[in-house]
C-alpha positions in Angstrom: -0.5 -11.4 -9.8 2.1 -13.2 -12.2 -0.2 -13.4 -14.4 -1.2 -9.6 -14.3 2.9 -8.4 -14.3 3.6 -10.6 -17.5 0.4 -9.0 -19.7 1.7 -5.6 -18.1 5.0 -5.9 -19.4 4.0 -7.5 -23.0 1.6 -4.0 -23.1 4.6 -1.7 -22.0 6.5 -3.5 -24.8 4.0 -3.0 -27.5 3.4 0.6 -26.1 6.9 1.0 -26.4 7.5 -0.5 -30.1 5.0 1.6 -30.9 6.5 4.8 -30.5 9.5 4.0 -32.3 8.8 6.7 -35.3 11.3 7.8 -37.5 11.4 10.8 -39.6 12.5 10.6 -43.2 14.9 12.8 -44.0 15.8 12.1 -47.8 15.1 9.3 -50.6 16.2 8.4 -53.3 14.4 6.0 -55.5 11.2 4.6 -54.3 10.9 3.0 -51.3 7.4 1.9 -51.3 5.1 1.8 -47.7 1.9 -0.6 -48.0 0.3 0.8 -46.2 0.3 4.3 -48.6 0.3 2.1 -51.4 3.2 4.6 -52.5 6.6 5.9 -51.7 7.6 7.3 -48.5 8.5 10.7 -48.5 10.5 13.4 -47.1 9.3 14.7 -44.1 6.7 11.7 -43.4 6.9 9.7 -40.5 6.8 5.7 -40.4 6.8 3.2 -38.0 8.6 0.0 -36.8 5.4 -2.0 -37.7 5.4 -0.4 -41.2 6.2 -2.5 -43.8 8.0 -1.4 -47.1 9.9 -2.3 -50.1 12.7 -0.9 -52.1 12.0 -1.0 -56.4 15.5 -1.0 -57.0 18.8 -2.2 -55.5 20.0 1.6 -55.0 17.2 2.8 -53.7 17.3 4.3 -49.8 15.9 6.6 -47.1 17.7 8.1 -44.7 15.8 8.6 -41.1 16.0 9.8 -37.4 14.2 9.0 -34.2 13.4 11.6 -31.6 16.6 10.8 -30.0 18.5 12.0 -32.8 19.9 8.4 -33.7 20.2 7.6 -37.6 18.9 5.0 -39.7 19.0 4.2 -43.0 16.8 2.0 -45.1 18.3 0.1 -47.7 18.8 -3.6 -49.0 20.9 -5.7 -47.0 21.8 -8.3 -49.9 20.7 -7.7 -53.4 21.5 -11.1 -54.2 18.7 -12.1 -56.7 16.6 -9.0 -56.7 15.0 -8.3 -59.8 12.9 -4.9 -59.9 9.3 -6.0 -60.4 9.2 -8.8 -57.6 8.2 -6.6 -54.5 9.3 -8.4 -51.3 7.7 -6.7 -48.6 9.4 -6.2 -45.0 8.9 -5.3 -41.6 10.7 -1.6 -40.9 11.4 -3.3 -37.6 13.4 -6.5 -39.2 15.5 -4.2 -41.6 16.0 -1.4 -39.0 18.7 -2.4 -36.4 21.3 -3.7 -39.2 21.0 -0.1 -40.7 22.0 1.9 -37.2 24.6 4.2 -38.4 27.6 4.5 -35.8 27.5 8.0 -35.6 31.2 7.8 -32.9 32.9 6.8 -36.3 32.1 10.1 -38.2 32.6 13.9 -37.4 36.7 13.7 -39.3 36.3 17.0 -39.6 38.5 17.1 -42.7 41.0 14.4 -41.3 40.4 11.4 -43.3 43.4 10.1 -45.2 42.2 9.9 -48.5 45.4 9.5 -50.7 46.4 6.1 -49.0 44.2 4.2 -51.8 42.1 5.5 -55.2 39.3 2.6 -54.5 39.3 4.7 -51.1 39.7 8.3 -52.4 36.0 7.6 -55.1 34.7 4.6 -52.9 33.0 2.0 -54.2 29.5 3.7 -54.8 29.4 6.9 -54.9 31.6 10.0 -55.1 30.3 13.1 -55.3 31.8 16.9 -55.5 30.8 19.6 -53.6 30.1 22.9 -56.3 32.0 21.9 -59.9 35.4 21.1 -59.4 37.3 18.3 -57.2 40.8 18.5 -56.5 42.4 15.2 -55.2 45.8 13.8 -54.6 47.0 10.7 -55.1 49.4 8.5 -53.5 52.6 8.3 -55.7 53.7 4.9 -53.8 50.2 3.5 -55.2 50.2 5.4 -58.9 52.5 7.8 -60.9 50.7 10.3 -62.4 52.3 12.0 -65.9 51.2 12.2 -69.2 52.9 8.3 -70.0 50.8 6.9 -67.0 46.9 8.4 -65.8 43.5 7.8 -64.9 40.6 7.6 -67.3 36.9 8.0 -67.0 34.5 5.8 -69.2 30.9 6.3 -68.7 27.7 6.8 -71.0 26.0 10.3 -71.9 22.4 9.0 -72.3 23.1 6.3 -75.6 27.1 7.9 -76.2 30.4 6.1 -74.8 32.5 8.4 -73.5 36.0 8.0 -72.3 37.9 11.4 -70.7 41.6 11.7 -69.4 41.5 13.2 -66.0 43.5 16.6 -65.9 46.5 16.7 -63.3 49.1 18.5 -61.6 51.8 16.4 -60.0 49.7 14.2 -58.0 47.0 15.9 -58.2 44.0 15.3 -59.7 40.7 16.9 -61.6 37.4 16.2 -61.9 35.4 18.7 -63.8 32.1 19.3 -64.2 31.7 20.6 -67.7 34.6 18.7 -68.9 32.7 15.8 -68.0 29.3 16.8 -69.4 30.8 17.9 -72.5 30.5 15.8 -75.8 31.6 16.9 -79.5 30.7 20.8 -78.7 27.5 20.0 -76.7 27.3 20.0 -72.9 24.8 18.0 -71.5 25.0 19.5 -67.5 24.6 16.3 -66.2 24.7 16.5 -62.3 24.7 12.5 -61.9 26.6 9.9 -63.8 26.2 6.8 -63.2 28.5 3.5 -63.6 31.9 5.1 -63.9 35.0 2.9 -64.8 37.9 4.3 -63.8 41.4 3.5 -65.5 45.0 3.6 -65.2 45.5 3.8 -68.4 48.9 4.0 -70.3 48.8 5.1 -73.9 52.6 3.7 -74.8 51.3 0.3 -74.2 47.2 0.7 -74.6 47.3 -1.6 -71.0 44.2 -0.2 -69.2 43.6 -0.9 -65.6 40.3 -1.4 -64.3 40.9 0.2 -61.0 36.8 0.5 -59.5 33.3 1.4 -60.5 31.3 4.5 -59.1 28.8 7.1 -59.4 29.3 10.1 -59.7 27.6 13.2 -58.2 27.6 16.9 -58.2 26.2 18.8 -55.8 25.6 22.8 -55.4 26.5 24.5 -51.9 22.5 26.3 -51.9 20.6 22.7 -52.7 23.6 21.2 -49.8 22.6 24.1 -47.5 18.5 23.7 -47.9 18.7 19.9 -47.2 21.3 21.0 -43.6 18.5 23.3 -42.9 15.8 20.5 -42.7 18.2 18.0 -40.8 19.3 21.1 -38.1 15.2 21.8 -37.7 14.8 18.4 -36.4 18.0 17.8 -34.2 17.3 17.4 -30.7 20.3 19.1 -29.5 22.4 21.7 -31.7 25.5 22.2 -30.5 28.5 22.5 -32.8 29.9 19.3 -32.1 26.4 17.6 -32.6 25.4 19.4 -35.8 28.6 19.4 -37.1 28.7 14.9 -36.8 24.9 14.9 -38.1 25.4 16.8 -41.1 28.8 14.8 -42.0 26.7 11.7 -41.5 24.0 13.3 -43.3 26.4 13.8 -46.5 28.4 11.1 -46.1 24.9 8.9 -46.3 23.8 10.6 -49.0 26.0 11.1 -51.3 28.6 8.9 -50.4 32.7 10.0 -50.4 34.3 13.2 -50.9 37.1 15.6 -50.7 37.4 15.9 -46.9 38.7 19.0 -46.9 36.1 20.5 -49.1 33.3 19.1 -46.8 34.6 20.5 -43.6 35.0 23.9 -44.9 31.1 23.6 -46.2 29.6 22.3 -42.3 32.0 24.7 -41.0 30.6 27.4 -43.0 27.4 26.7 -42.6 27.4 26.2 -38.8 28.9 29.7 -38.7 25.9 30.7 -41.2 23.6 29.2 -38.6 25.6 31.2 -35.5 25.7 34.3 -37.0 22.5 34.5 -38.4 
């Protein structure tokens, strides 16, 4: 009888594990499955028994059981990864760490932003919602004024670039086609990668390093179609519930933004989705 309860329970187990399946949602990158042979998609379904890789450090998926709890799959140290050495792993070893605490999100527009720049870009990605951020700094952390501001260096495909960031007061721009633009051409670059930002002062040439990003842009219709494939699959839609997955959904994503601007875009588009 012992005998018979313990194999029951190590079958319930395995029936159990086995019906932890997780939708994906989005990638980015490749994150390879071996058992495809290829990269996992959106919309696909893998398993905890699955095993997959990531081809580059920044590569991730973003996933959710049929409980509505999210997941994301990305490296948890990229200490010595090089690109071509494939390390495979178990979906169930890697997928516990990446549990997303959903209680921490759903600001609805509340964060406070302006207490530090490394906190008002982040420290992997920023992204803007349409073509235009506005964002204000904290004048206790840095003055703003045409003696003392913050500069962008980046690279437009083989071209340094370094542009001033327009202001008002303590407020600050960041603009698409200013930053696409180079000597009369405009290259409409929706991603730039490996920002520098500086405080730069041009009295004394002293440039501060301040952090390093990416940067994102983002239209309101492509933001709308991927909420529309993350509110098909929510188990319950109430406006509390959709409003926390789509923030985590963003804020997963595509990392930091104005908080402002991305309340008024869930709120908008939960009242799309109420008022059909």
């Amino acid at each position: 009888m012992k005998l018979l309860i313990i194999l029951t329970l190590v079958i319930f187990t395995s029936f159990v594990e086995a019906q932890n399946n997780y939708r994906v949602l989005k990638t980015e990158g490749c994150v390879g499955i071996q058992k495809a042979d290829n990269c996992i998609t959106k919309n696909s379904q893998i398993g905890n028994h699955d095993s997959i890789c990531f081809h580059h450090m920044k590569d991730f998926a973003v996933l959710m059981d049929e409980k509505g709890q999210w997941f994301t799959l990305r490296l948890l140290d990229t200490t010595g990864f090089l690109p071509g050495n494939i390390s495979w792993q178990k979906v169930s070893e890697i997928i516990r760490p990446n549990l997303v605490d959903t209680n921490k999100l759903a600001t609805r527009g509340t964060s406070q932003m302006g207490n530090s720049i490394k906190e008002l870009f982040g420290s992997q990605r920023f992204t803007v919602i349409g073509d235009e951020a506005r964002l204000s700094v904290n004048s206790r952390e840095f003055i703003v004024s045409k003696d003392k501001f913050f500069v962008f260096e980046y690279t437009i495909d083989t071209f340094k670039v370094a542009k001033r960031l327009g202001f008002r007061e303590q407020v600050i721009r960041i603009q698409k086609n200013n930053l696409s633009e180079l000597n009369g051409t405009n290259f409409d670059r929706s991603k730039i990668e490996n920002i520098n930002l500086y405080y730069y002062e041009p009295q004394s040439k002293n440039a501060e390093l301040i952090t390093k990003f990416d940067l994102l842009f983002v239209t309101t219709e492509n933001l709308y179609a991927e909420f529309d494939e993350v509110y098909g699959y929510l188990p319950e839609k109430s406006n509390q519930k959709t409003y926390s997955a789509l923030e985590h959904f963003f804020n997963t994503c595509y990392g930091v933004t104005e908080p402002k601007m991305l309340k008024q875009t869930i709120e908008s588009y939960i009242e799309k989705k109420s008022n059909p």
